[in-house]
C-alpha positions as CSV (number, residue, x, y, z in Angstrom):
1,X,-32.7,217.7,26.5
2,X,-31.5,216.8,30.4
3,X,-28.7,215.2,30.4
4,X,-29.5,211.9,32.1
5,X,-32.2,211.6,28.9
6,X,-32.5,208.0,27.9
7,X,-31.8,210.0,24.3
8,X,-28.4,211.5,25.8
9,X,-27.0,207.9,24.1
10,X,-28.2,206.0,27.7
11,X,-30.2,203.4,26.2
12,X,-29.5,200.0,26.7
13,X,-30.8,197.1,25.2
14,X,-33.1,194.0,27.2
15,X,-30.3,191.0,28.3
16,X,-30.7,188.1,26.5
17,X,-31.9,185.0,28.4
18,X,-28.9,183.4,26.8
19,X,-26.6,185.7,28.8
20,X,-29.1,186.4,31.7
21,X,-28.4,182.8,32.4
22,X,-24.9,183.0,33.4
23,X,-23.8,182.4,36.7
24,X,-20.5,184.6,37.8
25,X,-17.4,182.4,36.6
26,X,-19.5,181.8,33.2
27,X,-19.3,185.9,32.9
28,X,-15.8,185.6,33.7
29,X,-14.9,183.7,31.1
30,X,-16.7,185.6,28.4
31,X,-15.5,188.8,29.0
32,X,-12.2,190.5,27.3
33,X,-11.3,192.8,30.4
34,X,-11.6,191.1,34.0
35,X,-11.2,194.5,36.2
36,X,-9.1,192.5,39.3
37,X,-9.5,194.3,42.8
38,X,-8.7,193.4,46.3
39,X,-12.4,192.1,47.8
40,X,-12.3,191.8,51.8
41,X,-15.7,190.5,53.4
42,X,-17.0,193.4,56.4
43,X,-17.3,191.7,60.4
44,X,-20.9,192.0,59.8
45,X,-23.9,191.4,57.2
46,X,-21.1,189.7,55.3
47,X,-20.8,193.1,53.1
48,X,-18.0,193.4,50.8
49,X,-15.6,195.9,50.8
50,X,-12.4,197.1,48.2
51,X,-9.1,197.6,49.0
52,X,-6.7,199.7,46.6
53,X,-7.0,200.2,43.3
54,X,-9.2,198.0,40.5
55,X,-6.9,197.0,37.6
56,X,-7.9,196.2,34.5
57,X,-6.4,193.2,32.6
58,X,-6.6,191.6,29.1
59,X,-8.1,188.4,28.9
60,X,-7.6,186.0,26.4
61,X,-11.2,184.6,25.6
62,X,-11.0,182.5,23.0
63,X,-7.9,180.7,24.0
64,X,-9.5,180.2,27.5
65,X,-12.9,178.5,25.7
66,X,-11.0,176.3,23.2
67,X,-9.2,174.8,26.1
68,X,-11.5,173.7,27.7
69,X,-13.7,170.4,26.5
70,X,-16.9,169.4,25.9
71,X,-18.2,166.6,27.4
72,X,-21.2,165.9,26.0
73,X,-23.8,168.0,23.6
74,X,-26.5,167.0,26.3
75,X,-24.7,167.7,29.6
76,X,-21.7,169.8,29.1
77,X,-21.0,170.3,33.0
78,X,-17.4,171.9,33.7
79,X,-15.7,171.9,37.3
80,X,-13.5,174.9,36.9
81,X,-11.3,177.5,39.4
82,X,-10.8,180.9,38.0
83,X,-7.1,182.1,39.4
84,X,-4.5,184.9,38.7
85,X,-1.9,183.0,38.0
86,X,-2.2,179.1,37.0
87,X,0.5,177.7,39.9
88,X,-1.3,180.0,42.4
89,X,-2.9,177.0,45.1
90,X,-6.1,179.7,46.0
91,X,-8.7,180.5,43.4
92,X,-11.2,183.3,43.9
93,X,-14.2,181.5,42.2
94,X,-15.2,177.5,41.8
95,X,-18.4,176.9,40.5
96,X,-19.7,173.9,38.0
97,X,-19.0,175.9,34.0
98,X,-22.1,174.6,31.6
99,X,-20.6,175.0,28.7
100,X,-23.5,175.1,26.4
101,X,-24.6,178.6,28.3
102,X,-20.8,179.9,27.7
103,X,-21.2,179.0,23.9
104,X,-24.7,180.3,23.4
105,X,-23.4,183.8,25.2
106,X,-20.6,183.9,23.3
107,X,-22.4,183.6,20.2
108,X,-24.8,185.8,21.2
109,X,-21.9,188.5,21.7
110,X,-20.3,187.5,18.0
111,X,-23.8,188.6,16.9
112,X,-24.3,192.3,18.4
113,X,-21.1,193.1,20.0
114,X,-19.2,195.4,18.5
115,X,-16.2,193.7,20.0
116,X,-16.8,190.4,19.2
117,X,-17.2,190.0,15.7
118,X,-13.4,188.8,15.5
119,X,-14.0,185.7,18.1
120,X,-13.8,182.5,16.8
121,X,-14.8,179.4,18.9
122,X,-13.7,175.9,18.6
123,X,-16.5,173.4,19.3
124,X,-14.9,169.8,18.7
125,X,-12.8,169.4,22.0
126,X,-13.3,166.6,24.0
127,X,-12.4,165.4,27.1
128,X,-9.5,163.5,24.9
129,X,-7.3,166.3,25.7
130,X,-7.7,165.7,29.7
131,X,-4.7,164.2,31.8
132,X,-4.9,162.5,34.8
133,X,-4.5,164.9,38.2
134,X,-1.7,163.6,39.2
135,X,0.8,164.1,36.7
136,X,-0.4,167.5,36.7
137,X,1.0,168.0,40.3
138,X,3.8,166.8,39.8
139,X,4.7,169.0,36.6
140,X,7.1,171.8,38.6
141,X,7.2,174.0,35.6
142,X,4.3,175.3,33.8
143,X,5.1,176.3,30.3
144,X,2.7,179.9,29.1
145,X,0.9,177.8,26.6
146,X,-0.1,175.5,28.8
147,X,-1.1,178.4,31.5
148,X,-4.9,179.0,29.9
149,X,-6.4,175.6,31.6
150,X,-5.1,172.4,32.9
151,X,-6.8,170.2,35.6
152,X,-5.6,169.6,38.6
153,X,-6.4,167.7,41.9
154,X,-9.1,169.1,43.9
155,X,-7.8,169.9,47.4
156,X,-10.6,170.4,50.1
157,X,-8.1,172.7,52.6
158,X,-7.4,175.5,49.7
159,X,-8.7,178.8,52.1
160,X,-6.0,180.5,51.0
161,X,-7.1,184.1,49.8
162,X,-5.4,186.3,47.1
163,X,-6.0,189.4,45.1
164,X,-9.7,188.8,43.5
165,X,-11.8,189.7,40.9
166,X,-14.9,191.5,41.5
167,X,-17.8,189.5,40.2
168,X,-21.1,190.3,38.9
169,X,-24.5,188.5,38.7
170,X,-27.5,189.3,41.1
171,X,-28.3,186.2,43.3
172,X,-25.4,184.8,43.0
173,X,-23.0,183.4,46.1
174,X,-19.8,181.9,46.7
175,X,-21.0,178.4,46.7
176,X,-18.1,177.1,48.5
177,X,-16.5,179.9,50.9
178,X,-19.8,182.5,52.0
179,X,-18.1,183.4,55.4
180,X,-16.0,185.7,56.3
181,X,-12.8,186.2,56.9
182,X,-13.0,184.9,60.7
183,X,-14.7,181.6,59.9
184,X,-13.1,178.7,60.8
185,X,-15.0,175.7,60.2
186,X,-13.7,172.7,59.4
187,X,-16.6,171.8,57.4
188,X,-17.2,173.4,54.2
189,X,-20.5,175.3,53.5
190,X,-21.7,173.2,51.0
191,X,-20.9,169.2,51.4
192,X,-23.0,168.5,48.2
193,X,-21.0,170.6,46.4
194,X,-17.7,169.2,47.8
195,X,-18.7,165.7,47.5
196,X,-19.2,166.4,43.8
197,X,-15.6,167.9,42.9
198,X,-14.1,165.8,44.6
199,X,-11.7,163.3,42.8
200,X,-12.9,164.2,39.6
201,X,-11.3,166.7,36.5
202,X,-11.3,170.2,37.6
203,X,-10.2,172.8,35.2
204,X,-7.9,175.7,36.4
205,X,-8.0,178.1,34.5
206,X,-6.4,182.0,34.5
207,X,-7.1,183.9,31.3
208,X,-5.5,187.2,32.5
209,X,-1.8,185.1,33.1
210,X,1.1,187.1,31.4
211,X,-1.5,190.7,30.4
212,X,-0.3,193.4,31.0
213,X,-2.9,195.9,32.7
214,X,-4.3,198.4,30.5
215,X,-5.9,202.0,31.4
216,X,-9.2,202.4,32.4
217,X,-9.4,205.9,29.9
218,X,-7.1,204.7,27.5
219,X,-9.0,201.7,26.1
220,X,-12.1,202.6,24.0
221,X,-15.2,200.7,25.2
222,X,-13.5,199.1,28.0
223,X,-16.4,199.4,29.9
224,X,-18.5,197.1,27.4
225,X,-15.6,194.3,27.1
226,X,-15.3,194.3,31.3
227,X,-19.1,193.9,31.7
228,X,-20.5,192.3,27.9
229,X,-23.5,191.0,29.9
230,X,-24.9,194.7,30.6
231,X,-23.4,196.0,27.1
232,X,-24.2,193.6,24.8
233,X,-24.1,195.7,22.4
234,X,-21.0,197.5,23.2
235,X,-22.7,200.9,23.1
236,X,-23.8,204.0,25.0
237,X,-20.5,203.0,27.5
238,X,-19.0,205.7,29.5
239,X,-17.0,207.0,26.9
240,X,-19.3,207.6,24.4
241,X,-19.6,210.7,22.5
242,X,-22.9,212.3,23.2
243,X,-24.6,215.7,22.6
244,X,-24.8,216.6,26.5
245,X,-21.5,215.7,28.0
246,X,-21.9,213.6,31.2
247,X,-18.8,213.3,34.1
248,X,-18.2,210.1,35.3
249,X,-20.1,210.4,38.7
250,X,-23.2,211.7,36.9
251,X,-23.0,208.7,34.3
252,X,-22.9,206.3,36.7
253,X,-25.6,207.6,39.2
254,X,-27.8,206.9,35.9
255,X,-26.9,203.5,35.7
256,X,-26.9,202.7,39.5
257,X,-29.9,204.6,40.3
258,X,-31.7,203.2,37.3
259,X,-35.2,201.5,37.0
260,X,-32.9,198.3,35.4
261,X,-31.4,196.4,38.1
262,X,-28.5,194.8,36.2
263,X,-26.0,197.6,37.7
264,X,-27.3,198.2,41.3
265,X,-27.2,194.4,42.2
266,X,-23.6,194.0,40.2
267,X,-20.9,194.4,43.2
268,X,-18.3,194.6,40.5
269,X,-19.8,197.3,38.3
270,X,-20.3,199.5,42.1
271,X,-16.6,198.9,42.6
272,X,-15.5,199.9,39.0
273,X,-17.5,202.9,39.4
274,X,-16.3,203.6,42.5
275,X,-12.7,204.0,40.9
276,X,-13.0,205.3,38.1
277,X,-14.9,208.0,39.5
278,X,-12.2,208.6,42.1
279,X,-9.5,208.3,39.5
280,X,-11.3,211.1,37.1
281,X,-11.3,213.4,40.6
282,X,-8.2,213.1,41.1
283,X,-6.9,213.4,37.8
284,X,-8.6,216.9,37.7
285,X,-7.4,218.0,40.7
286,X,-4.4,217.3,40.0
287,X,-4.5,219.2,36.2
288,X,-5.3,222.1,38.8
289,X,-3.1,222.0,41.4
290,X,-0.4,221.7,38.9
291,X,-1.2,225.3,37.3
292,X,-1.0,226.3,40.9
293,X,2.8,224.9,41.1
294,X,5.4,226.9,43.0
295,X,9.1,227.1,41.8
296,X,10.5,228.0,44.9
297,X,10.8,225.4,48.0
298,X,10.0,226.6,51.7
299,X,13.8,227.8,51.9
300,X,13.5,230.3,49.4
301,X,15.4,228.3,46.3
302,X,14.4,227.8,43.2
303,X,13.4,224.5,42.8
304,X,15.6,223.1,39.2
305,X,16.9,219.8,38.0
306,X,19.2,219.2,40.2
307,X,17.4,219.2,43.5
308,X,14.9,216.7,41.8
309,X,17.1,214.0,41.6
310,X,18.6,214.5,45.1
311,X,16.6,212.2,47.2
312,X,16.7,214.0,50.4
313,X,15.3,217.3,48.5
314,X,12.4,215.7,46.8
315,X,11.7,214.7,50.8
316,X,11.9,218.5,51.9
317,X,9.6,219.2,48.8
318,X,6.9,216.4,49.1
319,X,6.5,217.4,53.0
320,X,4.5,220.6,51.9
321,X,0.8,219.9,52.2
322,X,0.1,221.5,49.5
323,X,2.0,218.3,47.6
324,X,-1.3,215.9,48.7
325,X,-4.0,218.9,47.9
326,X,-4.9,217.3,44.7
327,X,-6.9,214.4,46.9
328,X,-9.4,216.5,48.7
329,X,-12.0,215.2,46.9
330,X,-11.0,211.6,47.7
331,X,-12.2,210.3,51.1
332,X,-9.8,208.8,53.4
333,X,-7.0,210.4,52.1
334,X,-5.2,213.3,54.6
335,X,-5.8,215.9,52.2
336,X,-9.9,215.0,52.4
337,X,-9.8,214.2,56.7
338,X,-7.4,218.2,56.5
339,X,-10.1,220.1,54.9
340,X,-12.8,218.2,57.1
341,X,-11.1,219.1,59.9
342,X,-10.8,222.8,58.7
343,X,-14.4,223.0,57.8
344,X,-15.4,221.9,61.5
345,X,-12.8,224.6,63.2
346,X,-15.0,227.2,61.1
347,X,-18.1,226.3,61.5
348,X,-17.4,226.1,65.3
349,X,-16.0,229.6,65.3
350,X,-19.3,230.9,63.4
351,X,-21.8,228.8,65.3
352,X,-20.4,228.3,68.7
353,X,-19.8,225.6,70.8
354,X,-22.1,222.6,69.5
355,X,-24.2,221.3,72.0
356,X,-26.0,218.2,70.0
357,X,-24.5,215.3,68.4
358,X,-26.1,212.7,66.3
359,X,-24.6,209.2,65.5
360,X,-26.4,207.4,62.5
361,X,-26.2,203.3,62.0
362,X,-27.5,201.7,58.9
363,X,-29.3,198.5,60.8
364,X,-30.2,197.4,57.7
365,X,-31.1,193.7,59.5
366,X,-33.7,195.6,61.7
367,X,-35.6,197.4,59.1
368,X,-38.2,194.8,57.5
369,X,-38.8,197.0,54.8
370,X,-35.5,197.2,53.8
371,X,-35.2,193.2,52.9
372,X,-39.1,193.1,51.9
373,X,-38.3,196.3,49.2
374,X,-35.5,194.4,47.9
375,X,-37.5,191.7,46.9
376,X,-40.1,193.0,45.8
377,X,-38.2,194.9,43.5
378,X,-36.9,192.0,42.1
379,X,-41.0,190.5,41.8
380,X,-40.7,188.2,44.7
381,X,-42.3,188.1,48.0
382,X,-40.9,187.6,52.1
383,X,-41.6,187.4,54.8
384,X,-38.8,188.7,57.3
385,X,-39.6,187.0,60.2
386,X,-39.3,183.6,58.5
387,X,-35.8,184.6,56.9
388,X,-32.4,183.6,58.7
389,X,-29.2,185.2,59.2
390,X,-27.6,183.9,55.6
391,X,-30.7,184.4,53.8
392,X,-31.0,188.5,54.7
393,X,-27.4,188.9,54.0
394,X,-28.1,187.5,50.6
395,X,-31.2,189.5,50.0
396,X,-29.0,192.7,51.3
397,X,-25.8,191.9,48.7
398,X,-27.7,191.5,46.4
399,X,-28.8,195.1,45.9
400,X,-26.8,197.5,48.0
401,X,-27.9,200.7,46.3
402,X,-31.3,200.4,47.4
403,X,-29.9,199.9,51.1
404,X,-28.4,203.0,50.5
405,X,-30.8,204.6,49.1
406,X,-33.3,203.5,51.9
407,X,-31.3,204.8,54.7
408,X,-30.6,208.5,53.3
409,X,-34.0,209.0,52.5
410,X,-35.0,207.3,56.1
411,X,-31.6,210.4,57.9
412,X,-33.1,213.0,55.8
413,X,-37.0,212.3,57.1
414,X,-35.0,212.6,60.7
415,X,-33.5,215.9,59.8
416,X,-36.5,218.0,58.1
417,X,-39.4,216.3,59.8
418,X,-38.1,215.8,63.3
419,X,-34.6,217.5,64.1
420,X,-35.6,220.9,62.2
421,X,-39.0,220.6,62.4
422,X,-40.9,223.7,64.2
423,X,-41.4,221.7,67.4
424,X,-37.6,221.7,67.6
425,X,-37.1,218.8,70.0
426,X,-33.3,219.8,70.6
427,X,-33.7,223.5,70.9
């Protein structure tokens, strides 16, 4: 059997409509792990990029849900920020919460989650429980009980940015701030929107207050509670037991570079990924450079107890290169740019002098096929030249594998066909 086999325990199960319908803070709030990273937006294409490490906290579901009301069984419309911290004045998402689609997932999840079987949901609040705005500003202490959700005035010149949350959900945007980080208009993307929160309840809400964070490969099916929309089930995660043991990378190339769509056009789940395979590289690395340890310094001592908890010997010992060895497989780190480096010297000294370089640049906004593939994966139709600048940025975030993937086939067609090809343009 290969070990990518649907039968290696890859299978997932179709999404339910009632948690296909969620927008992003609607996933937020149903899910028992929010993996928090640092999200920057690129100079161009609007592209997002991480910064450091993605941490994993506990979130406190059903405390979060009960808190917040129910206004009425027709129309149960919600205007909440998600935060880190409850007296923190930024919030990294503010959309309108429909609480009937938070109920109906959440249900869903009590059904054929594995892990949420023990969730029980209050459904008689009200909007009894809501106090007026401004005697919520003018609280100065905010007691932990009262940290889940509390509404607050809405104030139109919050741009204030903080460590986020990656989010998931194909299509979606920030309704409110889209731009990047140099925008400075006055006016905010959407004045509907605006218009519509302003002056009335709005719920801030930050389930992850007071968690500790947990370890990614520590936690068993922490990849199912941090995404419940793509596992609803819970099973077939990454650290399932199965007859054909798979690495982390090779896992989650299956699921990116999958016929099903719900991980390629997740941004969250590419930066999850992204760490925990660099975490498992490391950590292996670093199992091996440890075997390889020496007990002497550079001086000739041994190295002992002592000279460990001198400060200015652990300095002498950490300035040995072969201290950072254990990231070469990480890119960007010295250790990775030191080999690099190494490898060039070599193949210069076996190959000669190079005499043709080659810069490559996605373009992905000059490439009508790129933008056209993308939709048509997801069964829609464009036309490029009737698309503006925000509307192929969306179409681009929205699945960045395939971008990916278009532009390494499209380098290696250059390399084979044209560069090595026995015309040989270059020589």
């Amino acid at each position: 059997m290969p070990s990518m086999a649907v039968a290696n325990k890859l299978e997932l199960a179709p999404i339910p409509p009632e948690l296909a319908d969620l927008n992003v803070l609607e996933r937020q709030l149903i899910a028992k792990i929010l993996p928090f990273a640092k999200i920057v937006a690129l100079p161009k294409g609007q592209q997002r990029a991480v910064r450091g490490a993605v941490v994993c906290v506990p979130s406190e579901v059903e405390t979060t849900v009960n808190c917040l009301p129910r206004p009425n069984p027709e129309a149960q419309l919600l205007q909440v920020k998600l935060k880190r911290h409850i007296r923190y004045k930024g919030h990294q998402h503010f959309y309108t919460v429909n609480m009937k689609n938070v109920l109906a997932g959440l249900a869903t999840l009590k059904e054929t989650h594995s892990e949420y079987h023990e969730i029980n949901i209050d459904e008689s609040a009200t909007f009894e429980s809501l106090h007026d705005d401004r005697e919520e500003e003018d609280q100065v202490q905010v007691s932990h009980s009262e940290a889940a959700a509390q509404p607050q005035q809405s104030n139109a010149s919050e741009g204030e940015k903080e460590d986020v949350a990656p989010t998931s959900a194909a299509g979606e945007q920030e309704q409110l701030r889209p731009g990047l980080a140099l925008d400075t208009c006055m006016q905010p993307p959407d004045m509907a929107q605006e218009i519509l929160s302003y002056g009335s309840g709005i719920f801030s809400i930050a389930p992850a207050q007071g968690n500790r964070p947990v370890g990614i490969f520590t936690i068993p099916k922490l990849e199912s509670m941090a995404f419940p929309v793509q596992f609803q089930t819970g099973q077939n995660t990454l650290d399932e037991i199965r007859a054909i043991k798979l690495s982390p990378s090779i896992y989650f190339n299956v699921r990116l570079f999958s016929a099903d769509f719900r991980f390629a056009g997740d941004q969250s789940y590419l930066f999850f990924a992204q760490f925990v395979t660099e975490t498992h590289l490391a950590n292996s690395s670093m199992s091996i450079q440890m075997r390889k340890g020496k007990t002497k310094s550079k001086d000739g001592r041994r190295i002992s107890n002592r000279m460990l908890q001198d400060k200015n010997e652990v300095e002498k010992l950490i300035q040995n290169q072969d201290v950072t060895r254990f990231m070469q497989p990480l890119r960007g780190t010295p250790a990775y740019w030191n080999k690099t480096l190494k490898d060039l010297h070599a193949m210069a000294r076996q190959l000669g002098k190079p005499t043709f370089f080659l810069t490559f640049s996605a373009a992905e906004m000059r490439w009508p096929e790129v933008i056209e593939g993308i939709k048509a994966q997801q069964g829609e139709g464009v036309h490029f030249s009737e698309l503006d600048w925000n509307a192929k940025c969306d179409i681009l975030r929205s699945n960045p594998v395939t971008v990916m993937q278009m532009f390494e086939k499209r380098v290696d067609a250059l390399m084979t066909s044209l560069t090595m090809s026995p015309a040989q343009p270059i020589g």
